[in-house]
C-alpha positions as YAML, in Angstrom:
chain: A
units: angstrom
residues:
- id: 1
  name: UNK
  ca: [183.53, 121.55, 120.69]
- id: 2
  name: UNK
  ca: [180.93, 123.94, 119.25]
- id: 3
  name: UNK
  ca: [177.44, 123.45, 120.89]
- id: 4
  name: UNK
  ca: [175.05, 123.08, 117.91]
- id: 5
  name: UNK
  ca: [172.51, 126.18, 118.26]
- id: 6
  name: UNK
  ca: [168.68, 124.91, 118.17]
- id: 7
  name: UNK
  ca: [166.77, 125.96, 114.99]
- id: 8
  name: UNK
  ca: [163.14, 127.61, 116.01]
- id: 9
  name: UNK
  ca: [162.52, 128.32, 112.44]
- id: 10
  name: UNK
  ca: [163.16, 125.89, 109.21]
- id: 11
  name: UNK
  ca: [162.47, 126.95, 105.89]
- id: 12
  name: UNK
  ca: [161.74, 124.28, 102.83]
- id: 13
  name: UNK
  ca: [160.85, 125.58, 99.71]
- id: 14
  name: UNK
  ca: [158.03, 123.81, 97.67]
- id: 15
  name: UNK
  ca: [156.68, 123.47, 94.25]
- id: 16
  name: UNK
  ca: [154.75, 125.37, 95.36]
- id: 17
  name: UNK
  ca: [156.47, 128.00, 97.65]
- id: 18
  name: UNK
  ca: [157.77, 127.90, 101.00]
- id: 19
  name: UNK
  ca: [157.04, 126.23, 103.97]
- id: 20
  name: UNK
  ca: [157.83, 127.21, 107.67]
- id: 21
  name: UNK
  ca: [157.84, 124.55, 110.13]
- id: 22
  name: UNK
  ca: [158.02, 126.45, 113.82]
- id: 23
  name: UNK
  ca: [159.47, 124.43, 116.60]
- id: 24
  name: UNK
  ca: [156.70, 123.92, 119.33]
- id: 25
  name: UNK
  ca: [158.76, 123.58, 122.34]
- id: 26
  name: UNK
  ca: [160.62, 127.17, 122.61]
- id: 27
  name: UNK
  ca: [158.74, 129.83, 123.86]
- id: 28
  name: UNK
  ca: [156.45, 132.15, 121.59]
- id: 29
  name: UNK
  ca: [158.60, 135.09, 121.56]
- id: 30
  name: UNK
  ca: [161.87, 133.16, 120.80]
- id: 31
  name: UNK
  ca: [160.24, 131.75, 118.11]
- id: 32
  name: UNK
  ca: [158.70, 135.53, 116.53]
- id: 33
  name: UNK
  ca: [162.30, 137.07, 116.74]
- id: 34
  name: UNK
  ca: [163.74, 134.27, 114.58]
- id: 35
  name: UNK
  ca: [161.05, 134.42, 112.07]
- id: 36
  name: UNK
  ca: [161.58, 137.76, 111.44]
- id: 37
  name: UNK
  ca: [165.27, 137.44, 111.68]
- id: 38
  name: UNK
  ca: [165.65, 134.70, 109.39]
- id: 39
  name: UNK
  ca: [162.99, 136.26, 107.15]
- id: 40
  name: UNK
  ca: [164.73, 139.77, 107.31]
- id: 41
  name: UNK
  ca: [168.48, 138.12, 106.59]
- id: 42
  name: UNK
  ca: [167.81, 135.39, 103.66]
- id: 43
  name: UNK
  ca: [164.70, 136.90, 101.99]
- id: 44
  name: UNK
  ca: [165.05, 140.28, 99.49]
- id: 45
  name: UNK
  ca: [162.48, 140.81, 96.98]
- id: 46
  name: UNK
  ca: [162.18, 142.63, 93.56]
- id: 47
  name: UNK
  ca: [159.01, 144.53, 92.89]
- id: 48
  name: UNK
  ca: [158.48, 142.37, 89.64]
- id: 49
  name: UNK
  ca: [159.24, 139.30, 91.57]
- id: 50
  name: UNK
  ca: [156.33, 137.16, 91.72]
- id: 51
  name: UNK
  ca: [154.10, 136.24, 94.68]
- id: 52
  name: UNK
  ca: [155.55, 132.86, 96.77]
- id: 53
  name: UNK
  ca: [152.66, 131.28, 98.99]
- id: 54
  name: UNK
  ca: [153.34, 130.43, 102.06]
- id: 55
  name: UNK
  ca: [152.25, 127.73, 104.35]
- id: 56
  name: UNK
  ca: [153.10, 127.49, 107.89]
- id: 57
  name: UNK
  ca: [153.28, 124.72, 110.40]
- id: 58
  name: UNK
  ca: [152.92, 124.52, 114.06]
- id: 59
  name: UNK
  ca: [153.72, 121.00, 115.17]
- id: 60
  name: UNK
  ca: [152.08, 120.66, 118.28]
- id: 61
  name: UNK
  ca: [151.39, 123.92, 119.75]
- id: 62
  name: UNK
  ca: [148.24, 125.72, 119.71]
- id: 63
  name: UNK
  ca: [148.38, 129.42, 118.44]
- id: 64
  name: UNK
  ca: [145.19, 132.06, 119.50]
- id: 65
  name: UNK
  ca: [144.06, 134.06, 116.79]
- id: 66
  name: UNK
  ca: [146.34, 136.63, 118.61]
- id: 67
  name: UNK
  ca: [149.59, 134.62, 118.15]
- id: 68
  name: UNK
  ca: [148.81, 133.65, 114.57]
- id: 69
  name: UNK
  ca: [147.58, 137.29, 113.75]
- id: 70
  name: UNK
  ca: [151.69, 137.98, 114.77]
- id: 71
  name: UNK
  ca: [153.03, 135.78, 112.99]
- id: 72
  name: UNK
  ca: [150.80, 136.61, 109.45]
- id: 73
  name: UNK
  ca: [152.61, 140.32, 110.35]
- id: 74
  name: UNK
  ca: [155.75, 139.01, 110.28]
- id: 75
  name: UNK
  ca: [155.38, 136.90, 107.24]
- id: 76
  name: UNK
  ca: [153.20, 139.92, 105.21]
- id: 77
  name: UNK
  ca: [156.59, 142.41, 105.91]
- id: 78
  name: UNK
  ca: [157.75, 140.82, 102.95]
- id: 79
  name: UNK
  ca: [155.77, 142.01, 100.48]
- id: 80
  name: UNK
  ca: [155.98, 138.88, 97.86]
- id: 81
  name: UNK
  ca: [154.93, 136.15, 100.76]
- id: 82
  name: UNK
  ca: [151.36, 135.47, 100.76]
- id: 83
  name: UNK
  ca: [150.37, 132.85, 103.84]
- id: 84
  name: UNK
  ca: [147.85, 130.19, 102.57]
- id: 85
  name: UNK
  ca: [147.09, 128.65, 105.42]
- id: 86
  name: UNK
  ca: [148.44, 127.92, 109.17]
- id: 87
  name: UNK
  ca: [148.17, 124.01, 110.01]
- id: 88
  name: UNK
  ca: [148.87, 122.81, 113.48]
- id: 89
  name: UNK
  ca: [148.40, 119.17, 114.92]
- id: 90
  name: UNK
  ca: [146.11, 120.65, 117.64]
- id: 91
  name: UNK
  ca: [142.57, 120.71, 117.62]
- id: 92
  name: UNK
  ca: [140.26, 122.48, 119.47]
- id: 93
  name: UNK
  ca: [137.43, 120.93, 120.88]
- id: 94
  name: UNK
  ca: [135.11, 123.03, 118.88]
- id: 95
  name: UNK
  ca: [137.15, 121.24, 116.01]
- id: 96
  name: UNK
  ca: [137.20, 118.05, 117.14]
- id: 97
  name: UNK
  ca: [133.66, 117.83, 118.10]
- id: 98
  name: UNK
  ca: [132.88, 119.64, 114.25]
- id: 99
  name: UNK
  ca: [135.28, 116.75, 112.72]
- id: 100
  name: UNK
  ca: [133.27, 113.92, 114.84]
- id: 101
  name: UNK
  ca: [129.76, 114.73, 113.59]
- id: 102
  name: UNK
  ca: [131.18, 115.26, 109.85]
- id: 103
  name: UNK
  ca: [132.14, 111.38, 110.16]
- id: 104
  name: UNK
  ca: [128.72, 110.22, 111.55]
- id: 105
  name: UNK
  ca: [126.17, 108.16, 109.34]
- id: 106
  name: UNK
  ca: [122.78, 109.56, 109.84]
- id: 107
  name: UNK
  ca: [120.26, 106.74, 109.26]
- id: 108
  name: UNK
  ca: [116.49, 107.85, 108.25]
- id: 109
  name: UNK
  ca: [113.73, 105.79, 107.39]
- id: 110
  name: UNK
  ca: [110.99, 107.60, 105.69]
- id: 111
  name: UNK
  ca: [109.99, 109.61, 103.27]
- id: 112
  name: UNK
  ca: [110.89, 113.41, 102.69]
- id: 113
  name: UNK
  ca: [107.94, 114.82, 101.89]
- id: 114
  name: UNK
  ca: [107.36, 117.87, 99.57]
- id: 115
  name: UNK
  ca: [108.17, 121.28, 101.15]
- id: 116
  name: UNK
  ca: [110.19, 119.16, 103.93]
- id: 117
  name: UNK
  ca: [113.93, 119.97, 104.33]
- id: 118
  name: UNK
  ca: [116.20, 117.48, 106.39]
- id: 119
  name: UNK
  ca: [120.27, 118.38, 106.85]
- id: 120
  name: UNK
  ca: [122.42, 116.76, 108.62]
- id: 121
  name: UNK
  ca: [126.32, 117.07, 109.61]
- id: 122
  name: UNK
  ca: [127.97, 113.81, 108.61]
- id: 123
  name: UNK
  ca: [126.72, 111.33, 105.92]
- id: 124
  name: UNK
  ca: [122.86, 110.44, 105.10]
- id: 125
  name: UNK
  ca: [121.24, 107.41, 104.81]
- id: 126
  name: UNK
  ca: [118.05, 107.40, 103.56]
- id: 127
  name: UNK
  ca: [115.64, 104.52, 103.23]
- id: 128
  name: UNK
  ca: [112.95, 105.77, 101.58]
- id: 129
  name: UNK
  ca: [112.36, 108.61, 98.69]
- id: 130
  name: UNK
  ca: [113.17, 112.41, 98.05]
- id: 131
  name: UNK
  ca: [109.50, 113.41, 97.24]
- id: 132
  name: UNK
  ca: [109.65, 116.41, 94.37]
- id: 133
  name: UNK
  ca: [109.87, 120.18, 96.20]
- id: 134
  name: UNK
  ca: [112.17, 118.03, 99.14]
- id: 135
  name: UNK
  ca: [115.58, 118.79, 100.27]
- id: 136
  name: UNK
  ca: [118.01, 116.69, 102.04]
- id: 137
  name: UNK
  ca: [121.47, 118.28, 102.66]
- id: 138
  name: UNK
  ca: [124.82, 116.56, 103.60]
- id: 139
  name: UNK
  ca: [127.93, 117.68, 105.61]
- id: 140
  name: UNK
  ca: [129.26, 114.52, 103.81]
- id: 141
  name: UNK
  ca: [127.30, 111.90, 101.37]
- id: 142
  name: UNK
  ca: [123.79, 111.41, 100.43]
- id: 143
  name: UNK
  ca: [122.73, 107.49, 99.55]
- id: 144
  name: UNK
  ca: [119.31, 107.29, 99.14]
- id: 145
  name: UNK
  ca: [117.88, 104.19, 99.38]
- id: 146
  name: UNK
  ca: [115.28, 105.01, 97.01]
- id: 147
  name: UNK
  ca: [113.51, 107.13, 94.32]
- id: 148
  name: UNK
  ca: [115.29, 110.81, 94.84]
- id: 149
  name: UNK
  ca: [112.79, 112.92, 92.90]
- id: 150
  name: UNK
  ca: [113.71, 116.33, 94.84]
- id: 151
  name: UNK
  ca: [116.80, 118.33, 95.67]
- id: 152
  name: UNK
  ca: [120.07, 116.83, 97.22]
- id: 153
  name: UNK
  ca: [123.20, 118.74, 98.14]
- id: 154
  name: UNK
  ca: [126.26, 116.36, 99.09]
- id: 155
  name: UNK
  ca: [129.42, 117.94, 101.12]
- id: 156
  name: UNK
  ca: [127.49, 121.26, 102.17]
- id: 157
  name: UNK
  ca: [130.55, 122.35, 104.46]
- id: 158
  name: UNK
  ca: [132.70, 122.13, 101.71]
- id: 159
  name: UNK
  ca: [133.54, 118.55, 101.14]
- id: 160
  name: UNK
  ca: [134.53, 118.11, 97.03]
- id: 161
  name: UNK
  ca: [134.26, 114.22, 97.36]
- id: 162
  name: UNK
  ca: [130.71, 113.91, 98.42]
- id: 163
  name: UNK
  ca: [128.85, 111.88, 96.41]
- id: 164
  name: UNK
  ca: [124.83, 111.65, 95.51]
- id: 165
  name: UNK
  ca: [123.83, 108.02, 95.31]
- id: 166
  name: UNK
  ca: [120.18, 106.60, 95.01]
- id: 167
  name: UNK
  ca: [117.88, 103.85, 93.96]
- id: 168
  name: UNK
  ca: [116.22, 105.96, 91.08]
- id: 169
  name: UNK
  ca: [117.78, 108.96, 90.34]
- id: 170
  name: UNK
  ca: [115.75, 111.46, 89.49]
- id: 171
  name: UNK
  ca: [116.10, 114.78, 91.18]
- id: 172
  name: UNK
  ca: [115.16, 118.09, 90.70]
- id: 173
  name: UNK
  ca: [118.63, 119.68, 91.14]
- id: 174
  name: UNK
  ca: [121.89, 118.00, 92.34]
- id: 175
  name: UNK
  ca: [124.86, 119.94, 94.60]
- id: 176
  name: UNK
  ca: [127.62, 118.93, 95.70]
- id: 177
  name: UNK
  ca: [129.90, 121.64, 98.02]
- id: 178
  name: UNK
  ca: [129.37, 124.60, 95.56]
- id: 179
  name: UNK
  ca: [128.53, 122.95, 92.37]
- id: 180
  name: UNK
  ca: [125.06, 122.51, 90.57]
- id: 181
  name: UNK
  ca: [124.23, 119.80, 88.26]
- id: 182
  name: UNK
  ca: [123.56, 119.31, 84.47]
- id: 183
  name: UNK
  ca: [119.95, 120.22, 84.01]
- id: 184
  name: UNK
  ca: [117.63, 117.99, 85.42]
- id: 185
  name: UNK
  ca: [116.26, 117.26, 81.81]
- id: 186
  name: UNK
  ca: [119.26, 115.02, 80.82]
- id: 187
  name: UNK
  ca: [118.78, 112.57, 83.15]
- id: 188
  name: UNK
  ca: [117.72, 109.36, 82.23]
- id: 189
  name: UNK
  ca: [118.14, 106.07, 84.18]
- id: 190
  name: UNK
  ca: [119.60, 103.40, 82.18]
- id: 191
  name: UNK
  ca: [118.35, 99.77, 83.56]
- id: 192
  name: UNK
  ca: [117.48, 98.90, 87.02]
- id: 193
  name: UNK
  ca: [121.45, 99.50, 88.51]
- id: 194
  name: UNK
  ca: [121.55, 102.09, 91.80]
- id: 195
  name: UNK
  ca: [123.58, 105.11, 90.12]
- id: 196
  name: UNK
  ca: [125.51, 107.98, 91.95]
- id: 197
  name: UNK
  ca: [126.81, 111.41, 91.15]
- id: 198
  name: UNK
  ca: [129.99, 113.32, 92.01]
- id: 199
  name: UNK
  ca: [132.58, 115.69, 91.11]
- id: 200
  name: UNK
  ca: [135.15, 114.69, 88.24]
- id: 201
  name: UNK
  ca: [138.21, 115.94, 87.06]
- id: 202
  name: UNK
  ca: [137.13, 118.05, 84.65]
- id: 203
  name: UNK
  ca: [135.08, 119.87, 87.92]
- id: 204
  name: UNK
  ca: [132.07, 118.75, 86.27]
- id: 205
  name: UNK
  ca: [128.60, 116.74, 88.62]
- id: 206
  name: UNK
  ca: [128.65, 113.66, 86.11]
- id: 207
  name: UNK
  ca: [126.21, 110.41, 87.26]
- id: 208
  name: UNK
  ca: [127.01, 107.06, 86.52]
- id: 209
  name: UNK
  ca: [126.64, 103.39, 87.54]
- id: 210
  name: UNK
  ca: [127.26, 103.27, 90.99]
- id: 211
  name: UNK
  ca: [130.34, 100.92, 90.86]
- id: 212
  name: UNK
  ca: [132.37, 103.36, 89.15]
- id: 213
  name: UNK
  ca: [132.87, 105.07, 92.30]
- id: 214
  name: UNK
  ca: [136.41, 102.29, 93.09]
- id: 215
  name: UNK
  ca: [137.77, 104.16, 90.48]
- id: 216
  name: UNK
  ca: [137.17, 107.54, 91.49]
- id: 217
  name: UNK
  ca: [136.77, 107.50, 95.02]
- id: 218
  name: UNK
  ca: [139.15, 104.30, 96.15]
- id: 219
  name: UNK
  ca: [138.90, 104.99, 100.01]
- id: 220
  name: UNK
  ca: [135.17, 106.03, 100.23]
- id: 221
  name: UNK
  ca: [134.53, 102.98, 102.73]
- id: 222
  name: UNK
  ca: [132.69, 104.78, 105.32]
- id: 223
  name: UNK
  ca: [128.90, 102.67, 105.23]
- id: 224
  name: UNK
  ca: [130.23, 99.56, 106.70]
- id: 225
  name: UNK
  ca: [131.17, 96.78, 103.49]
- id: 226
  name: UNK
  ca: [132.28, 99.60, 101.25]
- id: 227
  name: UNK
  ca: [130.73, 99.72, 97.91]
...
């Protein structure tokens, strides 16, 4: 009876290319020579073959920048694999502790005057208004319990579905990650309802009633009660 030979290296392709999943129990250099074997034996290119991207996965052992710089070497050899990104189910604590204060609720009561600028890591929650010339900044959300007269910029780490939300909306500028808002001259509160702004589909800041946001962001529960 043959005695089944343990894969270190599986390869799926992807709509989208290729992904390697690299068994986390062998050791390190077991698992470079197979890469590069298996890379080397199934893998010829054409020069006018397109570019595949490539994501790789660790399971549940942590790579240095060393080890992952080895691996990206092995993977650039072939000339039409570009690596997107290298996930791994391990977190530093420097990530973990990064990932803990994005998913705190800041809770402020007062009101941020002009010239003042307030950031914080995780969501803000502001009772009380955005004075013109004042800046609050957001890791995650902004709700502004309030009139928000100044500048606001949701998801400043890079978090696309931040939202803006406030009592009167009224700001100076809107961001959220890397976009800017409409200009500040087209907006004009319609009744007394608390409105919100965020990123659509068309990668466009558009503000609307503030129960719109079940329809476009179903799982933004983090304020206790939802929306």
């Amino acid at each position: 009876m043959n005695k089944r030979i343990q894969q270190n290296v599986m390869i799926k392709g992807t709509k989208n290319g290729f992904m390697l999943h690299l068994d986390d129990s062998c050791s390190f250099s077991e698992l470079l020579k197979e890469l590069e074997n298996k890379l080397s034996e199934n893998y010829q290119f054409q020069e006018n073959d397109p570019l595949i991207s490539v994501k790789v996965h660790t399971g549940n052992r942590y790579l240095n920048e060393e080890q992952k710089t080895k691996i990206k070497q092995i993977i650039s050899k072939k000339k039409k694999l570009v690596i997107d990104e290298v996930i791994s189910n391990v977190l530093t604590k420097e990530e973990a502790s990064r990932i803990h204060d994005e998913n705190q609720v800041t809770t402020l009561a007062r009101v941020i005057r002009s010239g003042q600028i307030i950031e914080v890591p995780g969501d803000l929650l502001l009772i009380g208004d955005v004075n013109p010339a004042a800046t609050v900044k957001a890791g995650g959300s902004i709700y502004v319990m309030g009139q928000l007269r100044g500048i606001a910029h949701a998801g400043c780490q890079g978090n696309r579905e931040a939202i803006i939300a406030a009592s009167v909306m009224k700001p100076a500028m809107l961001r959220i990650d890397g976009l800017l808002s409409q200009s500040p001259d087209e907006y004009e509160k319609q009744g007394h309802d608390m409105e919100c702004a965020f990123i659509n589909g068309e990668n466009e800041i558009e503000i609307d009633k503030l129960h719109v946001l079940k329809k476009y962001r179903p799982n933004l529960n983090r304020l206790e009660g939802g929306l």
